[in-house]
C-alpha positions as CSV (number, residue, x, y, z in Angstrom):
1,X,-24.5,-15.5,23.6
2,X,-22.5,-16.9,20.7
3,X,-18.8,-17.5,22.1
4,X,-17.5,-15.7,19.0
5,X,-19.7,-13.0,19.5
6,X,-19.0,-12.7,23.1
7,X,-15.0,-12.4,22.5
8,X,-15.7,-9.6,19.8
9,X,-18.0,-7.9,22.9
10,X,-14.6,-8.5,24.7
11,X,-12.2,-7.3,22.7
12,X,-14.2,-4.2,22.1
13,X,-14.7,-3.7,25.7
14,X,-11.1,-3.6,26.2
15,X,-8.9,-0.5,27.2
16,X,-6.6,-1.7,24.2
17,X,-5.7,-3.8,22.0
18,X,-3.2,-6.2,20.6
19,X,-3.4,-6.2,17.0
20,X,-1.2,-7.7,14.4
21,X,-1.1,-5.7,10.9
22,X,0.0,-7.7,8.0
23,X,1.0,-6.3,4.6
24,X,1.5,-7.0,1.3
25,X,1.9,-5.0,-1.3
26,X,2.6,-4.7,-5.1
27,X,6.0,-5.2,-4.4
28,X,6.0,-8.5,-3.5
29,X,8.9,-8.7,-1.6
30,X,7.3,-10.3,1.5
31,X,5.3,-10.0,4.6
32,X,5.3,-7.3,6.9
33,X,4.7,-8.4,10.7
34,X,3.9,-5.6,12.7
35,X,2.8,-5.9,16.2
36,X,0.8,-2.8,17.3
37,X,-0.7,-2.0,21.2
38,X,-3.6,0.7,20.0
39,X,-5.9,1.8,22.6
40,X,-9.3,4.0,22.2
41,X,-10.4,4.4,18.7
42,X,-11.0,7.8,16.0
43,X,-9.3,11.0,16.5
44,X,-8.0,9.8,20.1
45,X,-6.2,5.9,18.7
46,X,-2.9,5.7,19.8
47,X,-0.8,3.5,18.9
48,X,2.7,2.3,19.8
49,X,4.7,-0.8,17.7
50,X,5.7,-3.0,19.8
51,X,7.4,-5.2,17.2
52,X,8.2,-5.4,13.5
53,X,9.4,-8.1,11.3
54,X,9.1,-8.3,7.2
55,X,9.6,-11.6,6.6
56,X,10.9,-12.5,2.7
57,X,9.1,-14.3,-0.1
58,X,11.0,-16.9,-1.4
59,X,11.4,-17.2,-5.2
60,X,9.1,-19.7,-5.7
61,X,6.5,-18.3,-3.6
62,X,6.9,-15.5,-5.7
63,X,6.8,-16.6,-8.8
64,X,3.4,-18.9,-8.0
65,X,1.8,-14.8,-7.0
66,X,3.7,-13.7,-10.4
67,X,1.7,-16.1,-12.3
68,X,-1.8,-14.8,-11.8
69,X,-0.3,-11.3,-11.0
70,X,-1.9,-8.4,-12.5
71,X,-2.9,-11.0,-15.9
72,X,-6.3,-10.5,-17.5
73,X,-6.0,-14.4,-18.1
74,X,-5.0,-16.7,-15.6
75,X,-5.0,-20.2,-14.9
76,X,-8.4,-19.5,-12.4
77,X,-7.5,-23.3,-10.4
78,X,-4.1,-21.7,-9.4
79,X,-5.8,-18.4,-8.6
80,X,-8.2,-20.6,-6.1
81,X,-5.3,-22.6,-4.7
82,X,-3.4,-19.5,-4.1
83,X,-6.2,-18.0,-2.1
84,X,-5.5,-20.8,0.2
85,X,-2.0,-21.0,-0.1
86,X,-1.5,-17.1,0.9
87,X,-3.9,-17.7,3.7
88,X,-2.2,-20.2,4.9
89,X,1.6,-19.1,4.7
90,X,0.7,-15.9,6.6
91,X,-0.6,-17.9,9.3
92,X,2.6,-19.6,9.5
93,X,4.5,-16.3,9.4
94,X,2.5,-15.0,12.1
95,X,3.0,-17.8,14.1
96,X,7.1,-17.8,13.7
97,X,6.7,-13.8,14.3
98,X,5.1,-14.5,17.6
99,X,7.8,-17.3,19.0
100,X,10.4,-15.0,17.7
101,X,8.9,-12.4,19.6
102,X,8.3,-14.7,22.7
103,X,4.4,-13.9,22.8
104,X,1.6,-16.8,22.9
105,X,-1.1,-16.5,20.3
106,X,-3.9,-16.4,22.8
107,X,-2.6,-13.0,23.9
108,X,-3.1,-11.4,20.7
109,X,-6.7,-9.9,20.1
110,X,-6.8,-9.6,16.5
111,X,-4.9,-9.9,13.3
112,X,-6.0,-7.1,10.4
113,X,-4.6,-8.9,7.0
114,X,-4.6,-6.9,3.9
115,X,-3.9,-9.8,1.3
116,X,-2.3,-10.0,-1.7
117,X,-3.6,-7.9,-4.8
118,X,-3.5,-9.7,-7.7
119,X,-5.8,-7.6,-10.3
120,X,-7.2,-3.8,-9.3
121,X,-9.6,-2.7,-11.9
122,X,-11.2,1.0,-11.7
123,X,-13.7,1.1,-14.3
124,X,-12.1,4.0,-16.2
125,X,-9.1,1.9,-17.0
126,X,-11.5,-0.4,-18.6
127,X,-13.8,0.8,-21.6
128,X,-16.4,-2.3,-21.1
129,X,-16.1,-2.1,-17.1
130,X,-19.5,-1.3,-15.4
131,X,-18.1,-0.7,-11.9
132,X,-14.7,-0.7,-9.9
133,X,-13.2,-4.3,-9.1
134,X,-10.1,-5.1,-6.9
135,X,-9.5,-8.4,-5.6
136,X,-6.8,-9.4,-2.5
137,X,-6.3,-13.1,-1.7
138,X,-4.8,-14.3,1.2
139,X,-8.4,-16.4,3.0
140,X,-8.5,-14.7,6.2
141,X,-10.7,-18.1,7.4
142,X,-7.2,-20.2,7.2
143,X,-5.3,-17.2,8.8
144,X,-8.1,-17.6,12.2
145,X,-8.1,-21.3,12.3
146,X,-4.3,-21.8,11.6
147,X,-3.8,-19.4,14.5
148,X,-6.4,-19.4,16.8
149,X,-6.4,-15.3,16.5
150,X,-9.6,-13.3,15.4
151,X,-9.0,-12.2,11.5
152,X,-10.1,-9.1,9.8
153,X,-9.5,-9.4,6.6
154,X,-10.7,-8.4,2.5
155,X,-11.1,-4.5,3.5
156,X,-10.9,-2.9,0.2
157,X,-14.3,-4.5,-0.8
158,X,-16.4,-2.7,1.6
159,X,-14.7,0.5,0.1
160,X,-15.7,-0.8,-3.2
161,X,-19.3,-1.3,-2.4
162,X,-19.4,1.9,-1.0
163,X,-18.8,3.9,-4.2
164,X,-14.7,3.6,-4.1
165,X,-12.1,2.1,-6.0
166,X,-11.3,-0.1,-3.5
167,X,-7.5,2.1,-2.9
168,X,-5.6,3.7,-1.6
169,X,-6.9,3.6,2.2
170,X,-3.9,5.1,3.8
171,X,-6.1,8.0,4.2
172,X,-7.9,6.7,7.1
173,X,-5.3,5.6,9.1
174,X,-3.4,8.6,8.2
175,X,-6.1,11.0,9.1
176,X,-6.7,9.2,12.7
177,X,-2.5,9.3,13.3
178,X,-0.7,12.1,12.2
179,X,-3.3,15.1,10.9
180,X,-1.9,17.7,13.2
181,X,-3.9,21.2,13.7
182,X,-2.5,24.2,12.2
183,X,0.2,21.6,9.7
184,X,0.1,21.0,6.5
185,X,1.4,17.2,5.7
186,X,1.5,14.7,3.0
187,X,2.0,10.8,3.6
188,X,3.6,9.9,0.6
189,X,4.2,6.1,0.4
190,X,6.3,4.4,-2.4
191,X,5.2,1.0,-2.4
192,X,5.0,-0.3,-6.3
193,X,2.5,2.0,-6.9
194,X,3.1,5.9,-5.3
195,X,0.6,7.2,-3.1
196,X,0.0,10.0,-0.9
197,X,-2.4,11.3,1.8
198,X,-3.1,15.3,1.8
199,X,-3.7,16.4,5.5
200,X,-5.0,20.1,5.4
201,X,-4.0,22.2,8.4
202,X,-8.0,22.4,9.3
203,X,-7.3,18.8,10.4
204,X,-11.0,18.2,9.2
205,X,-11.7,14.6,8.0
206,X,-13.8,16.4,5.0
207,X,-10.9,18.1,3.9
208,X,-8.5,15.5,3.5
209,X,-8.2,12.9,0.6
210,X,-5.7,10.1,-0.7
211,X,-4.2,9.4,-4.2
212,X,-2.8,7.0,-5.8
213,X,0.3,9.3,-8.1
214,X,1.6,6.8,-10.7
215,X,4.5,4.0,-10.3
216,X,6.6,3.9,-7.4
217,X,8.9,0.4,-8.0
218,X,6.9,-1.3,-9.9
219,X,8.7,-0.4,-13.4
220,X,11.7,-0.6,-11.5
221,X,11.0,-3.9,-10.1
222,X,9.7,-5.6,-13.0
223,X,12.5,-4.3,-15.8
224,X,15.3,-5.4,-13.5
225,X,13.7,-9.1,-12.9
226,X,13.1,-9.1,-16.9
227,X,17.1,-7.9,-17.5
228,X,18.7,-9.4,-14.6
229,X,18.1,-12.9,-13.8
230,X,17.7,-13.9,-10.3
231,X,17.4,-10.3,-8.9
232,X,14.0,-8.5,-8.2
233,X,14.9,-5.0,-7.9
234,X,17.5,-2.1,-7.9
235,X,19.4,-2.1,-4.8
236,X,20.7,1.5,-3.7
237,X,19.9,2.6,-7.5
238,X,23.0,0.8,-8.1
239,X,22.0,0.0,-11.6
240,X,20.5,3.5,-12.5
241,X,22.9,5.4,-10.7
242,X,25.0,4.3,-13.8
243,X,22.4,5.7,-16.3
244,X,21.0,8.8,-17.0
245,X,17.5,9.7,-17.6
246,X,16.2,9.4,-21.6
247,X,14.2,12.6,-22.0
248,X,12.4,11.1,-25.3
249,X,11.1,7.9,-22.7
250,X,10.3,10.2,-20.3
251,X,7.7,12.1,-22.5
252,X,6.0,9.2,-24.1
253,X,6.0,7.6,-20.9
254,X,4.3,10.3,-19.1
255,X,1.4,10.9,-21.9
256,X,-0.9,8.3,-20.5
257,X,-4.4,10.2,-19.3
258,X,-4.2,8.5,-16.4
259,X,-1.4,12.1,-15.1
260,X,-3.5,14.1,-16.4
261,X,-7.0,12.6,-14.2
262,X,-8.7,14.8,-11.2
263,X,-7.6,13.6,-7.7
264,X,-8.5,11.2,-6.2
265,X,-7.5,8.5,-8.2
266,X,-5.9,4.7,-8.2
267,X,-4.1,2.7,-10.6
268,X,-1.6,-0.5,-10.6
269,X,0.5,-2.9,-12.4
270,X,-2.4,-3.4,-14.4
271,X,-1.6,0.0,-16.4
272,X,1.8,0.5,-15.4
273,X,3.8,-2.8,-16.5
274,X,6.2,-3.8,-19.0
275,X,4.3,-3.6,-22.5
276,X,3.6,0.3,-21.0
277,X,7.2,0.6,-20.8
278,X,7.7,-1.2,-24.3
279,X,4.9,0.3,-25.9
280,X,6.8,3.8,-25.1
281,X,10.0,2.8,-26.3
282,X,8.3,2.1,-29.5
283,X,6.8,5.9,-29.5
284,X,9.9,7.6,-28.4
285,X,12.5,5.1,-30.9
286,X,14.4,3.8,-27.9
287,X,14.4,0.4,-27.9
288,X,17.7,0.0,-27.4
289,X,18.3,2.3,-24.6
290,X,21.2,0.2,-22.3
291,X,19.6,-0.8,-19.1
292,X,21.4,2.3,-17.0
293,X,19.6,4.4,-19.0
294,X,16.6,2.6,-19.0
295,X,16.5,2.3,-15.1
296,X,17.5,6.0,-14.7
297,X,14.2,6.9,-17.0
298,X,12.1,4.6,-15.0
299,X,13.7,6.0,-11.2
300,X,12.8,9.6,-12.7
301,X,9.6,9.3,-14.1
302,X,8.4,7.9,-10.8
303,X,9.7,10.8,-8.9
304,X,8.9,13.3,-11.2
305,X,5.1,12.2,-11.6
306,X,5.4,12.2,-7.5
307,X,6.6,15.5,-7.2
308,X,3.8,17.0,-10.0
309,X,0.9,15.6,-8.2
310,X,1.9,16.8,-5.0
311,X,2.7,20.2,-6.3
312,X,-1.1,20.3,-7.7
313,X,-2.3,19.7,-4.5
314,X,-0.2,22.3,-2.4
315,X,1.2,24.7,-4.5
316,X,2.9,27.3,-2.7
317,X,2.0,26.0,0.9
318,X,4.7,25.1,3.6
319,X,3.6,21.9,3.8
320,X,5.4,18.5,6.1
321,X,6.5,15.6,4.1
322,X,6.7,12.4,5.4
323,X,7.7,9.4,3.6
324,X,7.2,5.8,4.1
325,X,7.7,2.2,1.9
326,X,10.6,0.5,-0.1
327,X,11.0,3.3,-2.3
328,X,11.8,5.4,0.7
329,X,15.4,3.4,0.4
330,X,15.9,4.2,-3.0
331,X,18.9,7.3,-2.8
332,X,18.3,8.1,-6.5
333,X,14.4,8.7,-6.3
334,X,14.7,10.6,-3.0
335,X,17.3,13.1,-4.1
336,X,15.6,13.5,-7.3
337,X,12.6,14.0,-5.6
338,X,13.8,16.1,-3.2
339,X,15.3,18.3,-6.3
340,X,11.8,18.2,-7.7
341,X,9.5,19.7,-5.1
342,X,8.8,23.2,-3.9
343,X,11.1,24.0,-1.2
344,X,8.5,25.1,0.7
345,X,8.1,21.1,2.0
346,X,10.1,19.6,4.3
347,X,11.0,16.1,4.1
348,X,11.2,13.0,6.6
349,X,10.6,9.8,7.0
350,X,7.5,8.5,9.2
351,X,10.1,7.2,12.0
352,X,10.0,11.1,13.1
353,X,5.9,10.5,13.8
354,X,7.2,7.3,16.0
355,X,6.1,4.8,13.1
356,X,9.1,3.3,10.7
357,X,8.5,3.8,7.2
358,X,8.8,0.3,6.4
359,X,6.0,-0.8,9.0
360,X,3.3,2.2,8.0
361,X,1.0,0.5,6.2
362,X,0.7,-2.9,8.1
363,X,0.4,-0.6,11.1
364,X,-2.7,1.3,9.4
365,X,-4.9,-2.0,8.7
366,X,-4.4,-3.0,12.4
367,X,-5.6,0.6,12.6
368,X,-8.3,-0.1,10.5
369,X,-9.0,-3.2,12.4
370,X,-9.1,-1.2,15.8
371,X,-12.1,0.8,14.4
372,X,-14.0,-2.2,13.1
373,X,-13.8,-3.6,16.2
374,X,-14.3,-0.5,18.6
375,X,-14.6,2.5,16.8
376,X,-16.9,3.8,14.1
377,X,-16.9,5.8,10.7
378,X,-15.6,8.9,10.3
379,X,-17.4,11.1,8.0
380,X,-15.1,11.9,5.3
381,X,-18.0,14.0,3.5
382,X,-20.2,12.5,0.6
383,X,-17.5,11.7,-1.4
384,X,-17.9,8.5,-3.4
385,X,-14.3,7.7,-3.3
386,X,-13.5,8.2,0.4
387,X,-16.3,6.6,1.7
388,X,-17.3,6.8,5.4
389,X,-17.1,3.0,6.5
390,X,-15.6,0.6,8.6
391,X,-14.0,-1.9,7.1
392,X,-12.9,-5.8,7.4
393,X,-14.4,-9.4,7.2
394,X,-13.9,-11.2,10.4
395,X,-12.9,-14.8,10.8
396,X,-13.1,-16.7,13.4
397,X,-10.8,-19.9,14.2
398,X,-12.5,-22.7,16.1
């Protein structure tokens, strides 16, 4: 038997696993490190963190993603070099993770890498488009050979292939971790973009569903690097706690079709990005709103477009709320959510499920990992956009 083959055989074999998640997201803030012991597999995967680390981009690192970001035109030799590059610094990351954490590379089974988005097409964003496209870079080949450790890697593909749009896949982690018999919950996340996963109280995998709600940061994040030089986002709300919301923005903000599409659906920085935000200051004659106010506008229309979707979905159902990601940090956007939605939910944080917010969704691709290595798919119904696969490449280093 191939040796690569026959350490898959043994890692499947195994009564659990040690799997490193890595995320990230829209953001781009940096890399989340999480370390996750998960044994068995679908409905019965448990999983406890053993360790958690984000580790920060550095500006320039940044600004290298930031170039090829989200652009319909790029420079594609930088785009190829990046793949690399990405690849490559994970590796590293991983590796200074793993001394910090005083554990030998040879003692981890797997490493589930999500990548770095850098365009997300669904074809009804784009009138000439004859299928969805995403693309995540971050070679999951350099990631195995740099560390030695088993990669999964380029998972939104297989969802892609499968009739998806490639996004969100919280839903399948969700599903297998916290659907609860007899609950209602939502998984909202607030990464750039929002996102949440409905989990009915039938706890039945056909029931459930994920979507993608509108921006989370991402306006946030790109206006303050744009007005503030040398700081990449609104710490605290400090900035729009100073401001109040514009209601004319707010309007022409929310009139895109995209708030008004059937659930499930995905978007990104693509869509939501600064010539949106300009191109609805034009509409609404507020193109000299001071940046308070312009941040306040921002802060609210991602929570209110939030709290509409998820009142769709619900409506007058007690229903669990837990949260997750940056925006979770953000004391503007929570209290106005919190204002904004039925009182009929209930809202925490994931650390109440025994997974931290801030780790969530690295900890779901090791999840998703787990299951391409011992589990199966779950049948999520003949739904084109939550398909029932496994997902991940696998690498292998030497």
């Amino acid at each position: 038997m191939n040796k690569n083959i026959a350490t898959l055989h043994r890692i499947a074999s195994k009564k659990s696993r040690l799997i490193i998640g890595l995320m990230s997201g829209t953001s781009l803030d940096g890399l989340d490190v999480a370390l996750c012991q998960i044994s068995n597999s679908g409905i019965q995967t448990k999983v406890i963190l053993k360790e958690f680390h984000t580790w920060p981009y550095q500006p320039l690192f940044k600004d290298k993603i930031l170039a090829v970001f989200a652009k319909p035109i790029i420079d594609f030799q930088k785009l190829i070099e990046l793949n690399a590059e990405i690849g490559s610094a994970h590796a590293a990351l991983v590796l200074k993770a793993l001394k910090k954490w005083k554990i030998k590379p040879h003692q981890v089974d797997a490493i589930a890498s999500h990548g770095q988005t850098v365009f997300h097409a669904p074809k009804f964003l784009y009138p000439q488009a004859t299928r969805n496209a995403t693309l995540q870079i971050g070679d999951g080949d350099h990631i195995a050979v740099k560390t030695g450790i088993v990669t999964l890697s380029d998972f939104r593909q297989k969802h892609v292939a499968a009739g998806g749009e490639g996004a969100p896949l919280a839903v399948y982690g969700d599903y297998l971790l916290f659907a609860k018999k007899g609950t209602n919950r939502i998984l909202l996340n607030v990464g750039g973009i929002g996102n949440f996963t409905w989990l009915p109280a039938t706890a039945k995998p056909t029931d459930v569903f994920v979507t993608d709600t509108g921006p989370g940061n991402t306006l946030i994040d790109q206006a303050v690097r744009f007005y503030v030089p040398g700081q990449f986002f609104d710490r605290d709300a400090r900035i729009a706690g100073k401001g109040k919301p514009d209601q004319a923005l707010l309007s022409a903000l929310k009139s895109h079709s995209f708030f008004s599409q059937k659930f499930p659906k995905t978007i990104g920085p693509e869509l939501f990005n600064l010539d949106y935000v300009r191109a609805a200051q034009e509409k609404s004659n507020t193109q000299e709103l001071p940046l308070p106010d312009l941040l306040a506008t921002l802060t609210y229309f991602s929570s209110v477009t939030m709290a509409e979707a998820i009142t769709r979905v619900i409506g007058k159902k007690k229903v669990e709320l837990f949260l997750s990601g940056g925006g979770a940090h953000n004391p503007l956007m929570m209290q106005t959510l919190k204002e904004l939605l039925p009182r009929t939910i209930s809202m925490n944080r994931t650390d109440v499920l025994g997974i931290p917010g801030d780790a969530k969704e690295a900890v779901l691709f090791a999840v998703l990992a787990n299951e391409a290595l011992a589990g199966g798919a779950l049948d999520f119904g003949k739904r084109s956009k939550t398909p029932s696969v496994s997902m991940g490449k696998i690498s292998f280093g030497f």
